[in-house]
ZATOR-31691 format. One line per field, with one value per residue (C-alpha): residue in three letters; x, y, z. Coordinates in pm, whole numbers, m for minus. Layout:
BEGIN
r <- [ALA, ...];
x <- [X, ...];
y <- [Y, ...];
z <- [Z, ...];
***
This chain:
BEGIN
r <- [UNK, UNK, UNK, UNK, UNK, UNK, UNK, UNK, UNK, UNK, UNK, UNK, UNK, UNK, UNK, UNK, UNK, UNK, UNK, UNK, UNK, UNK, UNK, UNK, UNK, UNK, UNK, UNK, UNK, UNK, UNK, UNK, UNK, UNK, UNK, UNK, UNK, UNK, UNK, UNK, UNK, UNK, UNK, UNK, UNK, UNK, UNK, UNK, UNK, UNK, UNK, UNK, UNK, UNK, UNK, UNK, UNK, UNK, UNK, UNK, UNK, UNK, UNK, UNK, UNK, UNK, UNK, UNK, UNK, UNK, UNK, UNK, UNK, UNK, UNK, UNK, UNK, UNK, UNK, UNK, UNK, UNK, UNK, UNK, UNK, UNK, UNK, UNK, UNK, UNK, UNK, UNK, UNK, UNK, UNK, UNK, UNK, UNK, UNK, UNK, UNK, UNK, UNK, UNK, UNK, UNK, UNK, UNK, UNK, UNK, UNK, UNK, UNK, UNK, UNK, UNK, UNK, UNK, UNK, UNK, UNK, UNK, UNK, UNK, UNK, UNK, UNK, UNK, UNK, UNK, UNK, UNK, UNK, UNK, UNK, UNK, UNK, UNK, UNK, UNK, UNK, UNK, UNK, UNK, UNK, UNK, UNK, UNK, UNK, UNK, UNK, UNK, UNK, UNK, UNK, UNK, UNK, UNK, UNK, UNK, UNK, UNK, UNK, UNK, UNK, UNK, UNK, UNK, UNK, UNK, UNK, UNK, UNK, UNK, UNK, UNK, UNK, UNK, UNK, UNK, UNK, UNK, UNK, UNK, UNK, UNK, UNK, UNK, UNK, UNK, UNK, UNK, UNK, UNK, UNK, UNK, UNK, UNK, UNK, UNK, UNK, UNK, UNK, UNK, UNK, UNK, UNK, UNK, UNK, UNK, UNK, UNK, UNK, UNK, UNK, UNK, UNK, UNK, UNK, UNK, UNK, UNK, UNK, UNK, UNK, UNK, UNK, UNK, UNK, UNK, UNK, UNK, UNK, UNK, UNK, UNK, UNK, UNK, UNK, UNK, UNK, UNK, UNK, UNK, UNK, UNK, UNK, UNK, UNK, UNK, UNK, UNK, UNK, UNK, UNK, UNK, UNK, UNK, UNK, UNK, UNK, UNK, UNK, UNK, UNK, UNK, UNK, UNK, UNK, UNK, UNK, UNK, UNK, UNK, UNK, UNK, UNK, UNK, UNK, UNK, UNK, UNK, UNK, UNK, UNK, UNK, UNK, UNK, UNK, UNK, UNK, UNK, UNK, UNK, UNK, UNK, UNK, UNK, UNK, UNK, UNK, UNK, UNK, UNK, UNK, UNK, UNK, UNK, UNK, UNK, UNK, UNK, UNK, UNK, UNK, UNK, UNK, UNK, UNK, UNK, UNK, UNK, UNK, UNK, UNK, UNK, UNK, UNK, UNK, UNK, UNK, UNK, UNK, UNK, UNK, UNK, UNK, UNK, UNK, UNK, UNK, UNK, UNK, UNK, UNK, UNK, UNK, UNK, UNK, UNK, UNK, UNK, UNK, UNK, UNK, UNK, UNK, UNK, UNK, UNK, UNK, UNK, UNK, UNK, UNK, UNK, UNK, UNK, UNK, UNK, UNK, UNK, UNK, UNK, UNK, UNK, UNK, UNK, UNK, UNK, UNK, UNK, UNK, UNK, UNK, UNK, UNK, UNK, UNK, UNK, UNK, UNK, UNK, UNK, UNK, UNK, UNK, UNK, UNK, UNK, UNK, UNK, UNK, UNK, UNK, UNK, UNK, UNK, UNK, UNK, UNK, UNK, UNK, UNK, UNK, UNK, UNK, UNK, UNK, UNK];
x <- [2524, 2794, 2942, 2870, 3116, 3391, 3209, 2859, 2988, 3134, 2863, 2666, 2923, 2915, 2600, 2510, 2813, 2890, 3283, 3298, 3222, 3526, 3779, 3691, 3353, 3142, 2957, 2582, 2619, 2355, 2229, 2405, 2181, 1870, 1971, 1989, 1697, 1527, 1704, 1604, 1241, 1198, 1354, 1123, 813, 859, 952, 585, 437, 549, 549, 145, 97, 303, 64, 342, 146, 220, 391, 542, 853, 1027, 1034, 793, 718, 604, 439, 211, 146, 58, 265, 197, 341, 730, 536, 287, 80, 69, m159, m506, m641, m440, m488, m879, m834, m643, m831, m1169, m1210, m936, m857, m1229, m1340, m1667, m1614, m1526, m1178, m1284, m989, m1232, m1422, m1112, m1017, m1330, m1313, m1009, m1069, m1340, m1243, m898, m1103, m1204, m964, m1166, m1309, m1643, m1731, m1651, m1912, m2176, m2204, m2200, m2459, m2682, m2662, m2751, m2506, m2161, m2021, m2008, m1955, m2338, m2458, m2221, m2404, m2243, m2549, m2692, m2371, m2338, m2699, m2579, m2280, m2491, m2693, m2416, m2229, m2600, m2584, m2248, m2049, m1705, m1666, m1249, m993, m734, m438, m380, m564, m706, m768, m1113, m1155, m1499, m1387, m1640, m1887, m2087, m2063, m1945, m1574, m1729, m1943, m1657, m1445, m1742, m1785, m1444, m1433, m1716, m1539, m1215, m1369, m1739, m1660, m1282, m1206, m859, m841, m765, m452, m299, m282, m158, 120, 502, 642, 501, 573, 317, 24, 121, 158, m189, m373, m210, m336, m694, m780, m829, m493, m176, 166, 148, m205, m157, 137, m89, m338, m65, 52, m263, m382, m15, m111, m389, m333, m450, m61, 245, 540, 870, 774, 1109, 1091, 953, 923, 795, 811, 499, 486, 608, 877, 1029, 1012, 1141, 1446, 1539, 1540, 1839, 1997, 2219, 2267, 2181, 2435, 2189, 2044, 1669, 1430, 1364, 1738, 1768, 1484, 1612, 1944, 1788, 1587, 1928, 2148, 1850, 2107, 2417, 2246, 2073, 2413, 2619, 2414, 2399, 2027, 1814, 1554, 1288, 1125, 808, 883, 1166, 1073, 1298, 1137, 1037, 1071, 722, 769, 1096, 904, 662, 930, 1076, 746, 707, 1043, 937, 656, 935, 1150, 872, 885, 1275, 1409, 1179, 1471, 1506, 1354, 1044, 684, 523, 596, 349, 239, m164, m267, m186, m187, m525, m539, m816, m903, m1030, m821, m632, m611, m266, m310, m93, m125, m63, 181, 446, 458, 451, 93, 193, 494, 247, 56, 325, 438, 93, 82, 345, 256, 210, m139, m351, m520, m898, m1042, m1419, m1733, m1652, m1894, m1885, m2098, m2547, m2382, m2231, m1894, m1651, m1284, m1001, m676, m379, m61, 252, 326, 263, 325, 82, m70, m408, m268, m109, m423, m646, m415, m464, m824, m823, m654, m796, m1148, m1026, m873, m1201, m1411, m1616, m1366, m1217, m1557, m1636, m1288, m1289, m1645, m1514, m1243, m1508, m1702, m1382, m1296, m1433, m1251, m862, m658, m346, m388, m175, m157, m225, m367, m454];
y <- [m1704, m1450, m1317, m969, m719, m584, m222, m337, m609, m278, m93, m365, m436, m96, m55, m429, m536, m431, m326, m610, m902, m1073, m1000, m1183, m1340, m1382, m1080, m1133, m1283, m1197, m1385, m1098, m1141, m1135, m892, m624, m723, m594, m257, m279, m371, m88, 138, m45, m30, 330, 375, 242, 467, 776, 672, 631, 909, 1133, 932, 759, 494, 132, m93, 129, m107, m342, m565, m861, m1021, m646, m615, m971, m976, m733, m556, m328, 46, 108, 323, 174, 506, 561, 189, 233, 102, 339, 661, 631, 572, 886, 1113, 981, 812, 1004, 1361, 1407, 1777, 1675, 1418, 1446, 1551, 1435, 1182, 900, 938, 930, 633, 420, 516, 356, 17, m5, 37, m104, m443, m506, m333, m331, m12, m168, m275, 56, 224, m35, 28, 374, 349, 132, 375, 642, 927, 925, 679, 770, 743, 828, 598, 271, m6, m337, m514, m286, m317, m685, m687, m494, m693, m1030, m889, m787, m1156, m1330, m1115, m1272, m1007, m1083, m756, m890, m816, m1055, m881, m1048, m1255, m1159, m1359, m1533, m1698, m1672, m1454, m1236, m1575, m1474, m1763, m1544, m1343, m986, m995, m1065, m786, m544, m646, m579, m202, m179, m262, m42, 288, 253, 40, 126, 451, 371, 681, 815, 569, 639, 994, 992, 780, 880, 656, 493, 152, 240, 273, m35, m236, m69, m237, m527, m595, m671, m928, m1103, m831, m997, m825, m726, m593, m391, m264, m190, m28, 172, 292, 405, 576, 766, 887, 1077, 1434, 1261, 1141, 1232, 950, 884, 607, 482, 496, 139, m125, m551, m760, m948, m1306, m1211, m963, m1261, m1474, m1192, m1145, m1506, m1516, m1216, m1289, m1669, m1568, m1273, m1332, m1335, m1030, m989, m932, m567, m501, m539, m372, m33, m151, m139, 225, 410, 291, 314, 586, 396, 108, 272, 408, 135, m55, 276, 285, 606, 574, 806, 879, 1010, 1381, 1407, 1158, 871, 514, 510, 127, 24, 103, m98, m428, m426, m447, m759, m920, m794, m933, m1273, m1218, m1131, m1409, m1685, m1580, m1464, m1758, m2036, m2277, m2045, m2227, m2108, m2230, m2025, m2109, m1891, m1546, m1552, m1251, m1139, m749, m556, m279, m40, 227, 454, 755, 827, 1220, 1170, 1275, 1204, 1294, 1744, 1650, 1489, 1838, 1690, 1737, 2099, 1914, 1671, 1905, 2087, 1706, 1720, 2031, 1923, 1576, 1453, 1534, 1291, 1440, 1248, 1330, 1203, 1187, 968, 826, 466, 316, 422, 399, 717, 589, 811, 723, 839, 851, 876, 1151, 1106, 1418, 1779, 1928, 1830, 2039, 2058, 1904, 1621, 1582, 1557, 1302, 1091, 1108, 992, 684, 589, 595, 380, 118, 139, m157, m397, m585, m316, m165, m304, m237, 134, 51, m39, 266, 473, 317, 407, 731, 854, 705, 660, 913, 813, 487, 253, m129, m356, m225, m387];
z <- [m254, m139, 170, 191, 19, 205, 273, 349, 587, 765, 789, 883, 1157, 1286, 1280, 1507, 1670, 2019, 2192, 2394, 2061, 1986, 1748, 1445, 1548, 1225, 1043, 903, 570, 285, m43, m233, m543, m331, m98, m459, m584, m228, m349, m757, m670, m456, m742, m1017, m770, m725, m1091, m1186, m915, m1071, m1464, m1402, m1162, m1488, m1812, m1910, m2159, m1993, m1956, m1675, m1635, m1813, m1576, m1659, m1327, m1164, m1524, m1475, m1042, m802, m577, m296, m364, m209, 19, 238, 248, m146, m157, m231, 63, 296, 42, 123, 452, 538, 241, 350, 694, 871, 724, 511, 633, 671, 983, 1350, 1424, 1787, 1932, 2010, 1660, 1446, 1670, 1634, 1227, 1195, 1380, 1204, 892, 925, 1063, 717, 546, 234, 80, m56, 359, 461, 165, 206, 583, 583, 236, 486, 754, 525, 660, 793, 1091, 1452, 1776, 1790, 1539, 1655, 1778, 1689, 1652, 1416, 1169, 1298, 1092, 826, 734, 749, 512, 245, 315, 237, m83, m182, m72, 82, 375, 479, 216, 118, 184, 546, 808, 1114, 1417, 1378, 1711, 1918, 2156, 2236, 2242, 1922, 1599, 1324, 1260, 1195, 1533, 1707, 1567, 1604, 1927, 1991, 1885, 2144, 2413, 2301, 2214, 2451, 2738, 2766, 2664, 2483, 2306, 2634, 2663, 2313, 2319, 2637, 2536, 2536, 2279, 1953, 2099, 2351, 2135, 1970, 2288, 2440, 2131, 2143, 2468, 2349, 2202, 1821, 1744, 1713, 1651, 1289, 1335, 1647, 1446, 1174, 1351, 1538, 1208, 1068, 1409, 1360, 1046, 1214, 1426, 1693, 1802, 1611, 1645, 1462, 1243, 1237, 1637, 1643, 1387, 1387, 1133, 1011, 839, 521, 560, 809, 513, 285, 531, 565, 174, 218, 448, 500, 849, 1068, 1355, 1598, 1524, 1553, 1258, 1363, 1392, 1020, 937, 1140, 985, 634, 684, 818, 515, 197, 58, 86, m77, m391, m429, m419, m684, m876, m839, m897, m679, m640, m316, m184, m309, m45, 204, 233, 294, 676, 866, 797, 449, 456, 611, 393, 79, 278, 221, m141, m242, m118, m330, m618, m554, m588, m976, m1015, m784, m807, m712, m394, m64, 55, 186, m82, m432, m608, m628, m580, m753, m1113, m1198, m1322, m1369, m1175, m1360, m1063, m954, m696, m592, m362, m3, 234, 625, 609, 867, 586, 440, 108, m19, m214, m403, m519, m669, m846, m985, m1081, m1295, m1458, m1622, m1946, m2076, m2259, m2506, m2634, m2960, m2941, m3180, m3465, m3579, m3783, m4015, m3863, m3506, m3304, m3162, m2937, m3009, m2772, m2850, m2649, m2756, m2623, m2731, m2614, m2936, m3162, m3456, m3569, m3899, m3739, m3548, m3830, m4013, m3667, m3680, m4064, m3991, m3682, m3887, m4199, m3910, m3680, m3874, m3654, m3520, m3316, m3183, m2879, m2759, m2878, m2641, m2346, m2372, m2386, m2067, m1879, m1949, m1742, m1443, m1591, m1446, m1286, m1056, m870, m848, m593, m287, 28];
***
């Protein structure tokens, strides 16, 4: 543990302390070699975003602890989880762009938070969700139904409140009673877009209840990512559980200053910081990380430092979930507002190509063999040479691997790791 270096103490100094503090009082002091690895996670995090997005053959790091568990993207918006939310609940052509039906969408999917809920109700409904087709005893059903099946309809990724507040028995008759009162009894659509600042929004849903902080934050976020308001996202910021416990592992002492200070602190100097530590970090095609993004790294680099500092003090020793990888693509949308959709596509046109030579077939059975080229320059000679070897190497043993490559196909385009 060491006191911050000259420079950054500084900036940090500048940036918190007010005329009248005393000469001398004491500066916020990080845990130098945890407050970097914030910074180099972020770098290696994005580094694996763009390696897959480009068919770069894995592992996309070298880093062995973002190579084993999964992390959440650098960018909250580039998770799975929030990619189909804004490609297919908020922005899909074929739904309402009506304020209160983009609204309700997003409550209800962001209750769950899980893709497979969303899909199952909407499979069960047997065409798209509305404001005409809501009833919350009608989905209540529905939902019963996929739990009695085995089905789990909440994701992992965070908790939400679970109390009996609405007086039914059961967590997701609650919540959909909930959205009923919001968007049918009370209107709040009418509230948020009428609001002047993004705090607003977040302190209108907060109001109600079974929504805590970090979810009304969340919920604010998500809503901003629609046209239906259009905030600063670095205008307001909270942290949740874990980026608290990611910021306590950085910093020895914050001088008083609150948890939302040093997040703001952290999104205004991202430059100065990947500098310093000469670290090339490559943002969302031009846009730097915003101060949710920034939170939610405090809460992956706890996740980090359970591995890389097990000695380090902390009421979670372990990180739950290991890395697998899902093999279903992800087209890249992000809200038309970023103005960053038409430099994806460019990044897109120019990416590695994998190249699959199929129809081999081995001993009475008709197998499909792909193979992978790292290179764009390959000639139908050194093609053919592949193809021999591959055959005289593809005995039993290998089969039902070469079997399961072929099953998913298919599906593997560029994807990304953990998503809530």
């Amino acid at each position: 543990m060491r006191q911050l270096s000259h420079n950054l103490a500084s900036w940090i100094k500048n940036r918190f302390e007010n005329d009248d503090d005393k000469p001398g009082e004491q500066c916020m002091q990080v845990r130098q070699e945890i407050f970097d690895t914030y910074w180099r996670f972020a770098t290696m995090r994005q580094e694996v975003f763009f390696n897959k997005i480009n068919n770069v053959p894995p592992p996309w790091t070298s880093d062995p602890i973002i190579n084993t568990y999964k992390f959440c993207n650098a960018y909250r918006a580039s998770d799975r989880v929030s990619q189909y939310l804004i490609k297919n609940v908020i922005y899909d052509e074929n739904r309402s762009k009506n304020e209160e039906e983009v609204i309700l969408r997003i409550l209800l999917f962001k209750i769950f938070n899980k893709i497979e809920t969303w899909e199952y109700l909407e499979n069960k409904i047997g065409d798209y969700i509305t404001l005409s087709n809501f009833d919350s005893n009608v989905y209540s059903d529905i939902l019963q139904e996929a739990m009695n099946l085995g089905y789990v309809i909440y994701t992992s990724a965070y908790m939400s409140c679970a109390s009996k507040e609405f007086g039914y028995d059961k967590k997701h008759q609650n919540h959909l009673a909930l959205i009923d009162k919001m968007i049918v009894q009370d209107r709040v659509d009418n509230r948020i877009v009428k609001a002047k600042k993004f705090e607003d929004v977040f302190h209108i849903i907060q109001e109600y209840p079974l929504l805590g902080k970090f979810m009304a934050y969340q919920l604010a976020t998500d809503i901003n990512y629609s046209e239906i308001i259009n905030f600063d996202e670095n205008s307001f910021t909270i942290a949740g559980p874990g980026a608290e416990r990611g910021i306590n592992k950085c910093f020895i002492d914050t001088d008083g200053k609150t948890y939302t200070d040093i997040i703001h602190w952290m999104t205004e100097n991202q430059e100065r910081e990947f500098q310093r530590l000469g670290l090339n970090f490559q943002s969302l095609w031009g846009r730097p990380l915003q101060a949710i993004d920034c939170q939610n790294l405090f809460c992956e680099t706890d996740k980090y430092c359970r591995a890389a500092f097990p000695d380090l003090k902390s009421n979670r020793k372990k990180i739950k979930s290991k890395f697998t990888s899902t093999p279903q693509p992800i087209d890249y949308f992000y809200p038309p507002k970023w103005h960053i959709n038409d430099k994806i596509q460019e990044s897109l046109v120019q990416r590695l190509p994998r190249l699959y030579i199929e129809t081999l077939r081995l001993n009475s059975n008709c197998q499909q063999l792909c193979l992978k080229l790292d290179s764009l320059v390959k000639t139908t000679s050194e093609t053919s040479d592949n193809v021999s070897k591959n055959k005289k190497k593809s005995e039993p043993k290998t089969q039902n691997k070469k079997t399961n490559l072929l099953q998913s196909y298919e599906l593997e385009k560029p994807h990304q790791l953990c998503l809530f």
